[in-house]
Structure formats: C-alpha cells, structure tokens
N, C-alpha and C positions, 0 to 999 in steps of 0.2 A: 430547516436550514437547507440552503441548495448545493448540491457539489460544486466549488467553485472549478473555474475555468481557464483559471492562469497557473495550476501546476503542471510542473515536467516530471519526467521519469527521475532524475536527481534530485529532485526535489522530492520527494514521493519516498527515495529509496533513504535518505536523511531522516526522514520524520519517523519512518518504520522502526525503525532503529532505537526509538523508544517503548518498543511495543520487545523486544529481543529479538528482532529480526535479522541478518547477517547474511551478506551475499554468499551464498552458495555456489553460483558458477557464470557466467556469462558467454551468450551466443551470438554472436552479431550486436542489435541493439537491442536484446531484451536481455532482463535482465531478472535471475532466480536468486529469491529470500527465501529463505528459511527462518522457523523459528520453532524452539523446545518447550516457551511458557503453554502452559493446557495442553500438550500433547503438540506433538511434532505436525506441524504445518506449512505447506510452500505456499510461494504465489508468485508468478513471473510478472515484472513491469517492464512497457514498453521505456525504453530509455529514448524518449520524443520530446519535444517540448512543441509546445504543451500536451499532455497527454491527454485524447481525445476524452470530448465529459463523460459518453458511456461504457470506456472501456476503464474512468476511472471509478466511477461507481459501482461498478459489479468487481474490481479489486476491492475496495473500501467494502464493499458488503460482503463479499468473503470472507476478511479481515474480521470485519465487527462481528461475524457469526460466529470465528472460532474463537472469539476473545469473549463473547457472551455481551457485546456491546449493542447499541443503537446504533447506526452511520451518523447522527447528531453527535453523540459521545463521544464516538470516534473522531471525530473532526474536531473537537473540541482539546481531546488530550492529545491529536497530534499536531495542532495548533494552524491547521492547513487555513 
C-alpha cells in the first residue's frame, strides 16, 4: 500500500485521534500529539496541506512502531 498524497496536517491530526492521540500543544504550524495507549508517545505533524509524502511516512512509521503495527495496518484503521 502507498502512503497516499492528498493528506493535510488536519487531516492527519483527526485520524490520530482514533489511535488516543490529543493535541498536546501547538507551535506555529506544527502541531504536538500525544498519546498514553502502549506507553506515552509524541509525534509533531506539520499542519500543511498537503503534508509532504515523506515527512508523512516516517510519522506513520513512528506511529505504527509504537502501536506495534504495519504502516499498511495503520492506514488501514485510520482509514487515510
């Protein structure tokens, strides 16, 4: 499956949110999640649209690493 290419940072920050992620704080246009499932985890999204493919990939693979997923998986349950 390919990282697709038409999400934004609002978009990105919506879908996380099923995973227990919740803004933590905001800087400018990026933008800090948090989450407590598996042990307390951040990860900052550009708030861009569309958010460039390989800086959304290496989120997504951060993501899936600490959730113990695939990035197929992960795409899949957050429906990107």
């Amino acid at each position: 499956m390919r990282i697709p290419r038409d999400v934004s940072g609002a978009q990105l920050v919506k879908a996380l949110r099923a995973l227990g992620y919740a803004v933590a704080r905001q800087d400018g246009s990026h933008i800090r999640l948090t989450t407590t499932q598996n042990g307390q985890h951040h990860v900052t999204v550009p708030n861009h649209s569309p958010v460039k493919p390989g800086t959304l990939g290496g989120i997504l693979k951060a993501v899936a690493l600490h959730h113990r997923l695939t990035v197929e998986e992960l795409l899949r349950k957050l429906d990107l």
